[in-house]
C-alpha positions in Angstrom: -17.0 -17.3 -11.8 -14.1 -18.6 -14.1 -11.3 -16.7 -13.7 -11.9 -15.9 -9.8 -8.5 -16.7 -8.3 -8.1 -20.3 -9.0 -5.1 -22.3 -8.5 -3.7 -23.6 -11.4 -0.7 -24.6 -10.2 1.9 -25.1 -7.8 5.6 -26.2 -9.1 9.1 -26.7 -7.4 11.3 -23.4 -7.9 11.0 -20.9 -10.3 8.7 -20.5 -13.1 10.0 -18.3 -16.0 7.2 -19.5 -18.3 5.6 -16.9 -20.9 2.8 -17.3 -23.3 3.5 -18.8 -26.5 2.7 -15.5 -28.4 5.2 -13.4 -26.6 7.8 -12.6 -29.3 11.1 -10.7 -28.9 10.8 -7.3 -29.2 12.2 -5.6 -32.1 16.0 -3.6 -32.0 16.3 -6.1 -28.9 18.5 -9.3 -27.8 21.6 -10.5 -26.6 25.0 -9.7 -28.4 28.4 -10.8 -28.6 31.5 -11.2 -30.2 30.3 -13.9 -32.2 27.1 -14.7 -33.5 25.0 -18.2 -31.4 22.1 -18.8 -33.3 21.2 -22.0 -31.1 21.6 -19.2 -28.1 19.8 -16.5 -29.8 22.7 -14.3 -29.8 22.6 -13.3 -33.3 24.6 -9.7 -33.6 28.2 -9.9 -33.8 30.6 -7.5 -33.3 33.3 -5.6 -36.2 36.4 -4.8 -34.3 38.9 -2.2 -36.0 41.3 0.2 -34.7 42.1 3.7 -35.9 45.8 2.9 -37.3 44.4 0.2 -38.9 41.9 2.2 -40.7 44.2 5.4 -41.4 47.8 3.9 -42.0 48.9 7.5 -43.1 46.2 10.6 -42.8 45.4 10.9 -46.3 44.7 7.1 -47.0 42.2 4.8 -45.7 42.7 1.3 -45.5 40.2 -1.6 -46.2 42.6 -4.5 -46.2 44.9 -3.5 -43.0 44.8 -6.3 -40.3 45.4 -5.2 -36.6 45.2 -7.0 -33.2 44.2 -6.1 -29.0 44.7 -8.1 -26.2 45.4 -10.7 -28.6 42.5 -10.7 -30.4 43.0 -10.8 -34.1 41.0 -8.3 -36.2 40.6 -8.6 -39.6 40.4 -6.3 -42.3 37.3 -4.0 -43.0 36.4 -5.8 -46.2 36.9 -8.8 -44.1 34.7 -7.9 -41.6 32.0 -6.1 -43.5 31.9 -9.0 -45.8 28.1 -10.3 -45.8 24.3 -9.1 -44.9 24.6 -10.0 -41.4 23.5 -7.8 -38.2 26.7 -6.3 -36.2 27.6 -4.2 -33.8 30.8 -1.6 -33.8 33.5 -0.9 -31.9 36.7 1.1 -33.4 39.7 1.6 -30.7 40.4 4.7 -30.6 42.8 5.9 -27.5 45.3 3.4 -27.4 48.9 4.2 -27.7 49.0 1.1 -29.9 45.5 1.4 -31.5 46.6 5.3 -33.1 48.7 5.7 -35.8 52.0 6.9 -35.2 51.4 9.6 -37.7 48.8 10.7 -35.3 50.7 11.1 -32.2 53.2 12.3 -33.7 51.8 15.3 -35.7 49.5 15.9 -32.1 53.0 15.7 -30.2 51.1 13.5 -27.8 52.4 10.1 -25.6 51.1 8.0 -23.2 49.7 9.4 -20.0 48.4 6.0 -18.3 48.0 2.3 -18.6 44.9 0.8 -18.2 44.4 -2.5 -16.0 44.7 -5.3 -19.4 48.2 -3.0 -19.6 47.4 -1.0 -22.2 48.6 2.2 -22.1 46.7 5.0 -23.5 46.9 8.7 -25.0 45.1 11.8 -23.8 42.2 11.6 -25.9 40.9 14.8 -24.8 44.1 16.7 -26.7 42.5 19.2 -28.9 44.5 17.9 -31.9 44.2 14.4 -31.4 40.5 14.3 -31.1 40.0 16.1 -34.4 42.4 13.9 -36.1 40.0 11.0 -34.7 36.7 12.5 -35.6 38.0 13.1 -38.8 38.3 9.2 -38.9 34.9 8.6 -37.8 33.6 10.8 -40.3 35.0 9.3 -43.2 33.5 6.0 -41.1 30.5 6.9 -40.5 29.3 9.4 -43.6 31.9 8.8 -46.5 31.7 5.1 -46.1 27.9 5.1 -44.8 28.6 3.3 -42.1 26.0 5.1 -40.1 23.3 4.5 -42.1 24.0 0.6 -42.9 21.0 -1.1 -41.7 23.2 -4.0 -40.7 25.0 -1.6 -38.2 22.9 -1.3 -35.0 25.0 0.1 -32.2 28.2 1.6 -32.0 30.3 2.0 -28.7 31.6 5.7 -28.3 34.2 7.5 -28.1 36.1 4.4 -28.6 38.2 4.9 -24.9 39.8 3.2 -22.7 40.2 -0.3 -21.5 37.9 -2.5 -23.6 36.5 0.5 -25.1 35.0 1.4 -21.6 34.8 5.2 -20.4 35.9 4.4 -16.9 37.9 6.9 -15.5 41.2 5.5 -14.7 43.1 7.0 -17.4 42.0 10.2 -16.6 42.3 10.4 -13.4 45.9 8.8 -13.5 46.5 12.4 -15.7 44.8 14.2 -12.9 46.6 13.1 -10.4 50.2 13.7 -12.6 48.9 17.4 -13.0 48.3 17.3 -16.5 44.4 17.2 -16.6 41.4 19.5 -14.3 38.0 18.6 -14.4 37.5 21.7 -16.4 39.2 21.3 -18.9 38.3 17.1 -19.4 34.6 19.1 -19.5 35.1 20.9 -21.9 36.5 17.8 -24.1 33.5 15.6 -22.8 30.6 17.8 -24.3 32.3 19.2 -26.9 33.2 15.5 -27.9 29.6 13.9 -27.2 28.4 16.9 -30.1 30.7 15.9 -32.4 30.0 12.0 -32.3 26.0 13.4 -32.0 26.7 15.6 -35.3 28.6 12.7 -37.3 26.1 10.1 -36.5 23.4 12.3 -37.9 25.2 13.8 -41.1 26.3 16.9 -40.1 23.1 17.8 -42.2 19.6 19.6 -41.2 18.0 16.7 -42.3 16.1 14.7 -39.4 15.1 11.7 -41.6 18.7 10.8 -41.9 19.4 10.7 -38.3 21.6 7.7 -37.0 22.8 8.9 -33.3 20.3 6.7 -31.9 22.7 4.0 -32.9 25.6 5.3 -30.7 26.4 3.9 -26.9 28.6 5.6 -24.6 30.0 3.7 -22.6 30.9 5.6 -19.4 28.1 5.1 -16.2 26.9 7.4 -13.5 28.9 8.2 -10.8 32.5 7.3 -12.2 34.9 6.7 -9.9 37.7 9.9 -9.6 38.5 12.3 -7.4 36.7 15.4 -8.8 33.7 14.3 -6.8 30.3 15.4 -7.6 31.3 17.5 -10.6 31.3 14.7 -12.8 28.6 12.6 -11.2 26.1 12.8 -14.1 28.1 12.9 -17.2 26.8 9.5 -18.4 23.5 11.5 -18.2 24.7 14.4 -20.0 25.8 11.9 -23.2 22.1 10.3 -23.4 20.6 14.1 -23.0 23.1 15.2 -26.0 21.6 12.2 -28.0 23.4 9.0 -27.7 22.4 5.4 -25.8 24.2 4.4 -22.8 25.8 1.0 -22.1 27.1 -0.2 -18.5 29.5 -3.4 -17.9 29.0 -5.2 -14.5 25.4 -5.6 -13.7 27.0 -9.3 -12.6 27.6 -7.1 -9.3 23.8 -6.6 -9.4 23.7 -5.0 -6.0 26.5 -2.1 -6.3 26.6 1.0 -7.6 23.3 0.5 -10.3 20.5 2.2 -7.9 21.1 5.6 -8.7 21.7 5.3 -12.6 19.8 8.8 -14.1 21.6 8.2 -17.5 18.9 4.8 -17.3 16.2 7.0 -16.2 16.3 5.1 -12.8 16.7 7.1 -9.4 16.3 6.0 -5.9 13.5 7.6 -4.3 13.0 9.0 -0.8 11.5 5.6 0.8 14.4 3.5 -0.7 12.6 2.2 -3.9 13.6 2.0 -7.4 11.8 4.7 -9.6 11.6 4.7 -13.3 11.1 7.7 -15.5 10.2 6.1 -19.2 9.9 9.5 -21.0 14.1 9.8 -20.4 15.5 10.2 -23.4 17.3 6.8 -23.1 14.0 5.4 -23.9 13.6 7.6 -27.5 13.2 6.0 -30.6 15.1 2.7 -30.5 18.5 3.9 -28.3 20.5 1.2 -26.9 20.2 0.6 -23.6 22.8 -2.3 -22.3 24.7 -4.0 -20.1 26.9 -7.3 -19.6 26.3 -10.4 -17.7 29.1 -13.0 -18.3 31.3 -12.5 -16.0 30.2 -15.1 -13.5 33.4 -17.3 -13.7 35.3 -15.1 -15.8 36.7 -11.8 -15.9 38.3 -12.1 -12.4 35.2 -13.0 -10.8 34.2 -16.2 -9.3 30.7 -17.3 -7.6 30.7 -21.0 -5.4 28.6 -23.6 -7.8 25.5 -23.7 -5.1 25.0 -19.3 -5.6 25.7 -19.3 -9.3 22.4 -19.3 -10.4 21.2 -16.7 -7.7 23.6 -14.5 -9.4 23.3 -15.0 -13.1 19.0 -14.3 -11.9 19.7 -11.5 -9.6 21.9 -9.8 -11.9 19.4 -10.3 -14.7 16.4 -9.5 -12.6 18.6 -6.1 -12.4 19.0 -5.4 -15.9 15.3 -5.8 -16.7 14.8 -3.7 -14.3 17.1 -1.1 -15.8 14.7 -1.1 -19.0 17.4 -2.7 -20.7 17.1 -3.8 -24.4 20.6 -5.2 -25.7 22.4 -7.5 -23.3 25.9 -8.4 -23.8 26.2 -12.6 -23.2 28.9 -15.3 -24.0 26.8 -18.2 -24.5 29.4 -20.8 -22.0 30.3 -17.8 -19.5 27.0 -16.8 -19.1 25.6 -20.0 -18.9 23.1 -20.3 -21.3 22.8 -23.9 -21.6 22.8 -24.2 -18.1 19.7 -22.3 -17.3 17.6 -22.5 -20.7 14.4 -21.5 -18.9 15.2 -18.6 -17.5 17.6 -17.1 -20.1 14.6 -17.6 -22.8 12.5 -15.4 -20.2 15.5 -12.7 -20.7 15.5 -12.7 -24.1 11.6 -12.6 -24.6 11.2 -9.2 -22.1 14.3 -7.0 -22.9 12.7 -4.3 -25.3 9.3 -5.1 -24.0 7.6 -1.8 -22.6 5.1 -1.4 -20.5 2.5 -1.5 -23.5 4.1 -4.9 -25.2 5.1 -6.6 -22.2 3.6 -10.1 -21.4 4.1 -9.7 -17.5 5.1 -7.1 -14.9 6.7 -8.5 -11.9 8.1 -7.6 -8.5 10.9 -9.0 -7.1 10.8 -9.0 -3.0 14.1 -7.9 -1.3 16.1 -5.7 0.7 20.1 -4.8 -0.4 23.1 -3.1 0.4 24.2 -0.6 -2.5 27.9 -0.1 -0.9 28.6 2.3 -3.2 26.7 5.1 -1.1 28.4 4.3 2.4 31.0 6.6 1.0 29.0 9.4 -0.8 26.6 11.8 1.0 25.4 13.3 -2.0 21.7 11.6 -1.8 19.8 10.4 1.1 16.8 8.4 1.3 15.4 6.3 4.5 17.0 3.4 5.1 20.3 4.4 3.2 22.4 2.1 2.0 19.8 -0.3 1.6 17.4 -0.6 -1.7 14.4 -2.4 -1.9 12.8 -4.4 -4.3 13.6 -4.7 -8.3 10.4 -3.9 -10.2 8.9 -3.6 -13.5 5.4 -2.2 -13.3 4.5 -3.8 -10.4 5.1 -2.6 -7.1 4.9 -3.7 -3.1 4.7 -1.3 -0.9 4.1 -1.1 2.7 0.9 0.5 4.1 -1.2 -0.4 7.0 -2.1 -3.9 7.7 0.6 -5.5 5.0 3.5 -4.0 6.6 6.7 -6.7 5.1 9.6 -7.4 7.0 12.8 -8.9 5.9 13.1 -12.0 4.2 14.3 -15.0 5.9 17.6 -15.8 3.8 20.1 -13.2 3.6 23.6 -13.4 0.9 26.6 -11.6 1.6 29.8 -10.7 -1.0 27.9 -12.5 -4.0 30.4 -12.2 -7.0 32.9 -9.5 -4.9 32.7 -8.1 -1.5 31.1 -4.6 -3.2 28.0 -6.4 -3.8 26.9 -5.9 -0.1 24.9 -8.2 1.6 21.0 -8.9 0.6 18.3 -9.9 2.4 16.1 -11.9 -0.5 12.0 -11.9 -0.1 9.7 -10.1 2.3 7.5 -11.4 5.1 4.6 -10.7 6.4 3.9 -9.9 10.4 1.0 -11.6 11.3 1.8 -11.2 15.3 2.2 -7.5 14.5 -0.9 -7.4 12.9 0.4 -7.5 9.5 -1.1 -10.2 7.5 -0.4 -9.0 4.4 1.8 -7.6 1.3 0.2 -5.0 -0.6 0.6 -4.9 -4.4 0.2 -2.1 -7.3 -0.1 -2.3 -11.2 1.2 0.0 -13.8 -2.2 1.5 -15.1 -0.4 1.5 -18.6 0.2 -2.2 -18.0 -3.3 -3.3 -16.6 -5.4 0.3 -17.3 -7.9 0.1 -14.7 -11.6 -0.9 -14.7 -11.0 -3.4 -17.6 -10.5 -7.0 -16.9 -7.9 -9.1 -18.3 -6.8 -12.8 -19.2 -4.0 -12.4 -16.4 -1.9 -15.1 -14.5 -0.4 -14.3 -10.9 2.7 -16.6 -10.5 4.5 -16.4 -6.7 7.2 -17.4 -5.9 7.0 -18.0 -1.8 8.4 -20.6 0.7 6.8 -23.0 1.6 7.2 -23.2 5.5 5.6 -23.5 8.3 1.6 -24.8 8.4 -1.8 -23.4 7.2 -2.3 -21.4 4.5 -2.2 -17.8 2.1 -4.8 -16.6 -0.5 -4.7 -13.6 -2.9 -7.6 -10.9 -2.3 -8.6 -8.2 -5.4 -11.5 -6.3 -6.3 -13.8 -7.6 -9.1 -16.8 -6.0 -10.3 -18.7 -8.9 -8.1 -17.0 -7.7 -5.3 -13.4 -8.6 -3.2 -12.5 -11.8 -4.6 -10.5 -14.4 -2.4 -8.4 -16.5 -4.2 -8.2 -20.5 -3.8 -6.2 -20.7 -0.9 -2.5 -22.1 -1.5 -1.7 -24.6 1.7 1.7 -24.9 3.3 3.3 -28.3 3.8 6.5 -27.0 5.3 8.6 -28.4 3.4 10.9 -25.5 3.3 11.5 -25.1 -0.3 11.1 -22.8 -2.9 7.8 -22.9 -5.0 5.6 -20.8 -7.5 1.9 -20.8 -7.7 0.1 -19.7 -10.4 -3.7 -18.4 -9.7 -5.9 -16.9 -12.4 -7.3 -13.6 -12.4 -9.2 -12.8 -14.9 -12.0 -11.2 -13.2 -9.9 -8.9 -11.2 -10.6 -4.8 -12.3 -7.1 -3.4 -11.4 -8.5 -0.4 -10.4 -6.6 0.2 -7.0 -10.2 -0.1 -5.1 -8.6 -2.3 -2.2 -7.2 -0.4 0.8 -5.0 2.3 0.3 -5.5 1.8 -3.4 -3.4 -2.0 -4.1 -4.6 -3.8 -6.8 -3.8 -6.9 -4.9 -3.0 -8.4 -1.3 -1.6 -11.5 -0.2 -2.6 -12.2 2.8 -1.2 -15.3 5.2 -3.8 -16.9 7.2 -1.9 -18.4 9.5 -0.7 -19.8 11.6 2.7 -19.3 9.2 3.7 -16.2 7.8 4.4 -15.6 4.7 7.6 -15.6 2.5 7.6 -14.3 -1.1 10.6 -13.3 -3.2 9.0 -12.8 -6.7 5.4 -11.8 -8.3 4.9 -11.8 -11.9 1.3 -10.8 -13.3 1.3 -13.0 -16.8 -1.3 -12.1 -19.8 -2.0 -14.6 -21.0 -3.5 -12.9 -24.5 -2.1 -10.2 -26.2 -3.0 -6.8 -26.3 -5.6 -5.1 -28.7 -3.2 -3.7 -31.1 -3.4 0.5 -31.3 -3.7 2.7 -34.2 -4.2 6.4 -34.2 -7.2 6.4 -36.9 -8.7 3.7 -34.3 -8.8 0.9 -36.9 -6.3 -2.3 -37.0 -5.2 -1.3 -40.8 -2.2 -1.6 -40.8 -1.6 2.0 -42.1 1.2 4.2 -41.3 -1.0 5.5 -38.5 -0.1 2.6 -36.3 0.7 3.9 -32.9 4.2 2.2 -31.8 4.8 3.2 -27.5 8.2 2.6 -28.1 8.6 6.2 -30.7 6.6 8.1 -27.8 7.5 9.6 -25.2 
């Protein structure tokens, strides 16, 4: 039977390799501050500042030129010249990015300094804010800005540091006295309405709707002293309507487990869980991060890890769902690693319904960040296991894993923990093997597909491993993939076609890999690969290209 777990392949490393037909999804890619064709990065950004935009409150400037952290802006006209794709970002609470009108008529001053120096004004003052929304409306509905196709996200509320909404500034005016968590509240949702409201007209008309295109900028969890009270504000912006956007998933192991704002919570075994009916996942928001600072931003990694953690840290935001990924084409090292960075670009936007491959990556890691909060628990706690994207390991009997064999400790900054990469199987426990399940969405069960199974394991030790799955011949044994014990990192590739994916093997996997011995066996990455697309969906049940077409990524 054709298609009844035959090796293909076995290759040194890694193998990122899609099908040819997998395209990028659509309101997807990388992004910059300047456009890389040769790199794919192809959105770049408009910089502008409010006192460069509103030299006095009744005027509004198109030619005024303004600079931050030496960075030159151009003017409006400047900037908006051209049909190309962008991305926004006005500066907003900056002492030097207001106008002085502004402060002045608000009776407002500085009330911390950020860590680039910059110090900053209370953007939660009642009178300032208004003054600045009343800039963003003329931005956003008198100038259309909102509804300019060429405009596809927009960071919000334009504070602090780099236009991120950590919480250093605030907290610096909470610990001065001049700031309590109720009344920053109070601000904070009022705030998140306005920018909601602007971005969709401040009409009752749906069809004109823009919000979508907004990104806060803040993340779960902030770091302040009011403790759990503001734990899921980055939550509370993507429930009033906006996308959310996160900075450091370079640090791939800290503080990104227990993100709800992404949909993603930790659940009570220690796994990853993903709720894709969040409203981050609603018609087209942004869902970001940034991965560049490798070598840059303060951060170092030695030359021999950096490409375990420019593919960790990517691994990460996949499996965050994310769709827009912040690069710099020589920090990020895209020429470097052209494989793997064309694997990234092909699956961010992908859902489960458009995705060429679903994949599990094998591991056990610190998430620091929870040593020092009790507000969840889980077994195991601090430690997280396994990135995943529709495919999941999990230990039942007779394929319970065990660490890996390799372990990496303060990767990119101490915070990042230590991480013990791949599972194991027990064989002198009697636990042969590692148990697998598909997203039914992804593989819908019953049905059999033109599917590759790539692992990556290593090869140690002597004998052999084999993939079992149900067929509707029967449990299928795969060509057996034989050790040489070398040591090295390799990925097979075995072809499934005739596999069911109906969950019919013990305790309902899809699939088992099962060492037979003498070695165990080491795997750190499964990827299930179709090699054909998809029937295409429509809701009249005909491919006719009507407006019936049913697109996953508007529902729910």
């Amino acid at each position: 039977m054709r298609g009844a777990g035959e090796l293909v392949s076995v290759v040194a490393g890694d193998d990122w390799s899609l099908p040819a037909w997998v395209q990028p999804a659509p309101d997807s890619g990388f992004f910059s501050e300047e456009v890389s064709p040769a790199h794919q990065v192809n959105l770049r950004v408009v910089d502008l500042t409010w006192r460069q935009l509103k030299p006095t409150e009744s005027s509004f400037s198109t030619t005024g030129t303004d600079s931050v952290y030496g960075m030159s802006f151009p003017s409006w006209d400047t900037q908006l010249a051209g049909n190309e794709p962008f991305w926004l970002r006005i500066w907003i609470s900056g002492t030097n990015w207001a106008p002085a009108w502004a402060r002045s008529a608000c009776g407002v001053s500085t009330v911390g300094t950020g860590y680039e120096n910059d110090p900053h004004l209370p953007i939660w003052n009642a009178c300032l804010w208004q003054k600045a929304t009343a800039m963003l409306r003329e931005v956003l509905i008198d100038r259309g800005l909102r509804a300019d196709p060429r405009m596809r996200l927009m960071y919000v509320p334009g504070a602090f540091t780099w236009c991120e909404f950590d919480f250093d500034i605030p907290e610096i005016a909470a610990q001065n006295g001049d700031l309590t968590f109720a009344q920053f509240s109070a601000w904070y949702q009022g705030a998140l309405s306005d920018l909601v409201a602007i971005a969709n007209g401040e009409n009752g008309d749906p069809s004109d709707d823009f919000a979508w295109k907004l990104v806060h900028t803040g993340e779960d969890y902030p770091f302040s002293s009011w403790g759990s009270a503001d734990d899921l504000l980055a939550r509370d912006a993507v429930a009033a309507g906006t996308g959310i956007r996160t900075g450091i998933t370079e640090v791939f192991n800290f503080h990104l487990a227990e993100i709800p704002a992404y949909g993603t919570t930790i659940d009570p075994s220690g796994f990853l869980v993903t709720d894709e009916s969040w409203d981050a996942f609603f018609r087209g928001r942004v869902r970001a991060s940034e991965n560049e600072c490798y070598d840059a931003c303060g951060f170092s990694v030695p030359a021999g890890l950096r490409f375990y953690a420019i593919k960790m840290s990517n691994l990460k935001a996949l499996q965050m769902r994310l769709n827009r990924l912040y690069v710099v084409p020589g920090d990020s090292y895209l020429d470097a690693y052209p494989g793997h960075w064309n694997w990234v670009r092909r699956s961010l936007g992908q859902s489960v319904y458009t995705s060429a491959d679903a994949w599990a990556a094998l591991r056990e890691a610190q998430d620091t960040y929870w040593l020092d909060d009790d507000s969840k628990d889980w077994a195991g706690k601090p430690w997280i296991r396994n990135l995943e994207r529709w495919l999941t390991q999990r230990d039942v009997p007779g394929s319970m894993s065990r660490r890996g064999s390799e372990s990496f400790t303060g990767v990119l900054d101490p915070s990042n923990g230590t991480a013990w990469e791949g599972r194991r199987t027990h064989r002198s426990a009697g636990q042969e093997g590692l148990a697998l399940f598909v997203d039914d969405r992804f593989l819908p069960p019953g049905r059999s597909f033109f599917v590759d199974l790539k692992i990556t394991f290593r090869d140690g030790g002597s004998g052999s491993w084999r993939v079992t799955y149900p067929s509707a011949a029967g449990t299928v044994h795969s060509d057996p993939v034989t050790l040489t014990g070398d040591g090295t990192w390799k990925t097979a590739t075995l072809r499934l076609d005739a596999a069911l994916w109906n969950g019919s093997l013990a305790h309902g996997a899809d699939l088992r890999l099962v060492a037979l011995g003498p070695a165990d066996l080491e795997v750190r990455l499964v990827r299930l690969v179709k090699r054909q697309a998809d029937s295409v969906l429509f809701l009249d049940g005909l491919e006719n290209g009507t407006s019936l077409f049913w697109n996953p990524r508007l529902v729910p």
